[in-house]
N, C-alpha and C positions, 0 to 999 in steps of 0.2 A: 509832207512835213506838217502841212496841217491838218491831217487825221493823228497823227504823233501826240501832239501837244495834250488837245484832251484826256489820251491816255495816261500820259505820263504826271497833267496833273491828277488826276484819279488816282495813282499809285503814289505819291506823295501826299495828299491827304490819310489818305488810309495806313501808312505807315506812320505818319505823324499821330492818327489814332494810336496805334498799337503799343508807344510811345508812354502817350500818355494815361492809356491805363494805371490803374492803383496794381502794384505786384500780390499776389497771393500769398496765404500763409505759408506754402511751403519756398515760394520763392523767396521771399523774405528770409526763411529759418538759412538758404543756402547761403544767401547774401551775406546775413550777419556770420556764418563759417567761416566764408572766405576773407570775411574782414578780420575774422578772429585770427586767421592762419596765417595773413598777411601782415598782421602788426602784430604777433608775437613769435616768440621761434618756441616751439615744443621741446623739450627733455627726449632726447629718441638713443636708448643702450640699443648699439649695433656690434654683435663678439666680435673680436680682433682675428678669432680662426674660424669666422661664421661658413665662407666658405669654401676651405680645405676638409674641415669634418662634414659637411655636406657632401661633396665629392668623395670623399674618404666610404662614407655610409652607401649612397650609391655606389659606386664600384664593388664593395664587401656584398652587397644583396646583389647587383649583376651577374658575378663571380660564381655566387652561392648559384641562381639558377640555372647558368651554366653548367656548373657541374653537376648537377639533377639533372640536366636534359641530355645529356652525353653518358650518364651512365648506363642507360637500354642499350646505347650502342657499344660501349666497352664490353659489357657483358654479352651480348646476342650476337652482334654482329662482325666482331674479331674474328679473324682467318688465323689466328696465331694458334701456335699448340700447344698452350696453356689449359690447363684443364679447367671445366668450368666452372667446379668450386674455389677458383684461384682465383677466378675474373669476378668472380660473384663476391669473393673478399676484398678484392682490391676496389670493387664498384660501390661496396658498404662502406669500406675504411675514406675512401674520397669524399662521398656522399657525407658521411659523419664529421670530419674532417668540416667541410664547405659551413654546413649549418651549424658547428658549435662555435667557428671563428666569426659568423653573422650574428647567433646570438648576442656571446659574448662583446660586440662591438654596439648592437643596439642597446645593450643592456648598460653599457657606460660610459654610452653619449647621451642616453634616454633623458637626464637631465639638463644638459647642456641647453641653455638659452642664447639664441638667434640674434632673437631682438627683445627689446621690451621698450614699453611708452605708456604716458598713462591714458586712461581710457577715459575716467573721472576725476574728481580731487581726493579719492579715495581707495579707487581701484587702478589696477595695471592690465593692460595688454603683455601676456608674456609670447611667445613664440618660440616655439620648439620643434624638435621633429620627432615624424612618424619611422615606424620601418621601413619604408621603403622612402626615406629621406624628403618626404613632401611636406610642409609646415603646417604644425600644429597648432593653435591661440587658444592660449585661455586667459579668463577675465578672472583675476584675483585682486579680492577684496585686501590692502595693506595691514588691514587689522588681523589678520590671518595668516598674515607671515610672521614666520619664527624661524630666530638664528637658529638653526640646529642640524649638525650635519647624521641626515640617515641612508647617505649611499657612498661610498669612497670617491664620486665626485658629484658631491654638494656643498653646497653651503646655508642653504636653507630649503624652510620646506611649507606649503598652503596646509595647515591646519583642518582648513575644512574639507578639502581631495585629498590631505595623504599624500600628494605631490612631491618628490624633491625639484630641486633649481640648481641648476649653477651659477655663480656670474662672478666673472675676473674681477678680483679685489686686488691686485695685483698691476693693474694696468695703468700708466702714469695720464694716459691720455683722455682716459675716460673715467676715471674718480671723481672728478666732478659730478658728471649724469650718474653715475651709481651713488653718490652720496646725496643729488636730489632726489632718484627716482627710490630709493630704499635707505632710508636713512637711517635704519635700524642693523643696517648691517656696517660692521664693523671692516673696515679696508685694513690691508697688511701693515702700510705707516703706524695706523693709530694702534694696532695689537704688539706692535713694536717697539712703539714707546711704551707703552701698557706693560709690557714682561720687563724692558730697561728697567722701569719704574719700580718694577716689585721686585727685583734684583737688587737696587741701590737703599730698599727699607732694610734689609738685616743689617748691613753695613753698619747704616747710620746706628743704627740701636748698639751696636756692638762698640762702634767708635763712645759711645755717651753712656 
């Protein structure tokens, strides 16, 4: 017991050193983070079908190499009496078949956003996916988004990439974080009243 004690004040000094050291600049930069992150709540757009088309893209590219990897065997290794330029059609028509329902399916979910959050007081985290449905981020500057739809599902698009986006303007629950985190986009309510409105101008002219 008494061999103990000096130890243990030893290790109680020196922890109380460690203590009282001054933190570091990076320690400090994480500190003031987690204060940040802790006393305010972030704007975080999470899609309402984030993930069903996630799943949806995985399985479509599964599928796809699926039947790329079984086609040597349909055609080579069939014991059937099908002649072999029948198997060799049937192995291209599958094969074609696999990879135009994959394209087609990356090609118009390609803009579909995940998530989005901002990154700065100027730029966004957007998150998207790749083809084989693993998530994409890009950092876009808000000065570079513009309403304008350039793919049958978009609604806007990065200026400076060429990018299109999608993002539910449509959604009751999250109109709010879409109307902080892109306020330049117009939500279905407000284009609603907007067409009412210009509906109810002839009228009036016509009444006076």
């Amino acid at each position: 017991g008494k061999m103990l004690r000096p130890c243990l004040c030893f290790r109680a000094v020196a922890a109380s050193r460690r203590l009282s050291r001054p933190m570091t600049g990076t320690q400090r930069l994480i500190s003031n983070l987690l204060k940040d992150d802790e006393g305010s709540e972030r704007d975080v757009y999470t899609a309402p079908f984030a993930q069903p088309v996630r799943i949806l893209k995985v399985f479509s590219v599964s599928s796809c190499i699926f039947s790329i990897g079984c086609t040597p065997v349909l055609v080579f290794m069939s014991t059937s009496d099908i002649p072999f330029g029948a198997k060799a059609g049937i192995g291209i028509t599958v094969t074609a078949a696999a990879i135009g329902t994959t394209a087609v399916l990356n090609w118009l979910f390609k803009p579909y956003v995940l998530k989005m959050e901002k990154a700065t007081e100027n730029s966004l985290l957007i998150t998207t996916m790749t083809f084989f449905g693993r998530s994409h981020v890009d950092t876009v500057s808000t000065d570079d988004i513009e309403v304008k739809s350039t793919h049958p599902l978009s609604n806007c698009f990065d200026k400076r990439s060429g990018r299109a986006f999608y993002v539910h303007t449509n959604w009751e629950e999250g109109k709010e974080t879409v109307r902080s985190l892109l306020p330049m986009l117009p939500l279905d309510d407000e284009n609603d009243a907007q067409s009412s409105a210009e509906k109810k101008k002839p009228s009036d002219d016509d009444d006076i």
